[in-house]
N, C-alpha and C positions, 0 to 999 in steps of 0.2 A: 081780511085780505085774501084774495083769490091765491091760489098756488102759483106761484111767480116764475116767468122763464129763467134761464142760465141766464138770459141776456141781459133782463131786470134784476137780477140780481148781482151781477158783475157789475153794474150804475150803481145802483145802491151801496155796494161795499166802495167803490174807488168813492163817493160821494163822502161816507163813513169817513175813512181812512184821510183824504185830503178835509174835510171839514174841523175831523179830532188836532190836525197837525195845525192848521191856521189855529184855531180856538187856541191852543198851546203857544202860538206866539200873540194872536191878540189880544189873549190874558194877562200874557210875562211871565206864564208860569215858572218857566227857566230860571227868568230875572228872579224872580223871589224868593226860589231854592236856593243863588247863589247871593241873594242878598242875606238869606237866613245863615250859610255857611259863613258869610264875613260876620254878620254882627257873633258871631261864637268863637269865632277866630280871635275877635278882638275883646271877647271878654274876660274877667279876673279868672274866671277856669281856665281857658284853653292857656292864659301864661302859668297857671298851677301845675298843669299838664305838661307845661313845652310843646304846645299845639301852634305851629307856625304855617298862618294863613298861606294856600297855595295860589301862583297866581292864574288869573281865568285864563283861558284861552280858546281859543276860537276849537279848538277838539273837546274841552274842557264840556262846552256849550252844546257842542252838536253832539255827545254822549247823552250829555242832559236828557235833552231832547229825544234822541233815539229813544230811550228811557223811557219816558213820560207817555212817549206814542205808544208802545207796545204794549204797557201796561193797561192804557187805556181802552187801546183795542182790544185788547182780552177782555175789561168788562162789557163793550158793543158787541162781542159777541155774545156774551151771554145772555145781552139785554134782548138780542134779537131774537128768543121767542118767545116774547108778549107781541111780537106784530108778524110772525111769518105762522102760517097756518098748519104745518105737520112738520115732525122729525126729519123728515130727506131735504124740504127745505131749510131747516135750521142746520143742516148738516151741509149741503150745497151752497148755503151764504158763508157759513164760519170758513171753506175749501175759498169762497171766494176774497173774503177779506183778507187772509194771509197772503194770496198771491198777491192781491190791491197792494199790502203793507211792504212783499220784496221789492214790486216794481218804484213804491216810494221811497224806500230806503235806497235802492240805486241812484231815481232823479233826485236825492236830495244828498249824497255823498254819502249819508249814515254807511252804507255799506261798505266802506272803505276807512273804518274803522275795524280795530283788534280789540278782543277781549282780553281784559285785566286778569292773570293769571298770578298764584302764587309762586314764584321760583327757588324761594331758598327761606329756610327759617332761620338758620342760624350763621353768620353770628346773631343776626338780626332781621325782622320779616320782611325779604324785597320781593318786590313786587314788576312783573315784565309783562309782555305783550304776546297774547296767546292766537289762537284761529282768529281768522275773522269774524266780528259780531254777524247772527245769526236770530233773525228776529223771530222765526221759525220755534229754535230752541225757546226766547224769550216766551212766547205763549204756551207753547209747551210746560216747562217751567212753573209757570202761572197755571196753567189748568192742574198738573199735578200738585199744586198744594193746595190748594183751591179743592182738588175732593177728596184728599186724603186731612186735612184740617181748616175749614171753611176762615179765614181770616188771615192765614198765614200766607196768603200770598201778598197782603197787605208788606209783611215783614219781608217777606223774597226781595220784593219792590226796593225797600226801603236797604238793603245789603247790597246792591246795584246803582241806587247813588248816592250811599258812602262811598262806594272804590272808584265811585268817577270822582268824590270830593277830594279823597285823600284816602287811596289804598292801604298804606302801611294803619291809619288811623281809621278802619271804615266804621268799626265797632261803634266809635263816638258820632258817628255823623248818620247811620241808618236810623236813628229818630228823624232827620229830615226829611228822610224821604218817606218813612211812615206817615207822621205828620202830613204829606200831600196825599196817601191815598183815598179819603173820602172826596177829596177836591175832585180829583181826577173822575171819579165813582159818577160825581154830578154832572163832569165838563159831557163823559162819555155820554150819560142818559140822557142830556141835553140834546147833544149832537146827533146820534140816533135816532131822536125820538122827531127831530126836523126831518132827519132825511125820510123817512118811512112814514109822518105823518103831516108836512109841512107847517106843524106848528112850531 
């Protein structure tokens, strides 16, 4: 690939960014994280536990989702230098996806979400509504674990929706969100790998 303008590269990232987000619903990946949260909710652990299924809701969902996007788009960016030809471009498209991902997290309400903060430990660990979500921070986040322990941003992921599942309980539920990192690892290569190469 030729070295790419601002301009073509600002198409390419909203392409990314709106491509990763449909895949995400025309997958259900949503649907299947909280389908894996109910079928756990209602098994013989979670009543060993006292794990009492939360119910969905429509904030519930569009977390999810915020989630899912951000993560994803952190690995499209990384993907994206096997197909952009020098460092200032790989550094100019990653400037340009994050902006892609605010302006979609606005037209999609993500942004009008709060993050899940710890408020109080004791008597018991509650759980309240902190800044607003910041998808900025999300990649952030992600790239610092990511090159301080190559995998663990897998785990980061997976601590982000346990506490959309069920805050005070996230410990038990961030395997589900583990569990979809390779998913997402493939939705993203997928999706990038059309925008930038049409196949």
């Amino acid at each position: 690939m030729e070295k790419p303008t601002t301009k073509e590269l600002n198409r390419l990232a909203d392409d990314v960014v709106f491509g990763i987000d449909h895949f995400l619903l025309d997958q259900k990946i949503v649907d299947t994280i909280l389908d894996t949260y109910k079928n756990f909710c209602r098994s013989d652990n979670a009543r060993r536990l006292a794990i009492l299924e939360k119910p969905i809701t429509d904030e519930m969902f569009l977390r999810l989702r915020f989630e899912c996007l951000c993560f994803s788009i952190f690995f499209a960016s990384l993907q994206s230098s096997k197909y952009l030809p020098n460092q200032e471009s790989i550094e100019l498209f990653g400037g340009a996806i994050a902006a892609a991902l605010i302006v979609h997290s606005k037209n999609t309400g993500m942004s009008r979400l709060y993050e899940i903060t710890l408020v109080a430990i004791e008597p018991e660990l509650t759980f309240g509504f902190g800044e607003p979500v910041d998808p900025l921070d999300r990649l952030e986040e992600y790239r610092d674990s990511f090159v301080k322990a190559r995998g663990s941003e897998v785990e980061h992921f997976g601590k982000w929706i346990g506490k959309s599942l069920d805050p005070p309980n996230y410990p038990l539920f961030d395997i589900i969100g583990g569990s979809f990192g390779e998913i997402l690892l493939r939705l993203s290569d997928a999706v990038i790998t059309h925008v930038f190469t049409g196949r």
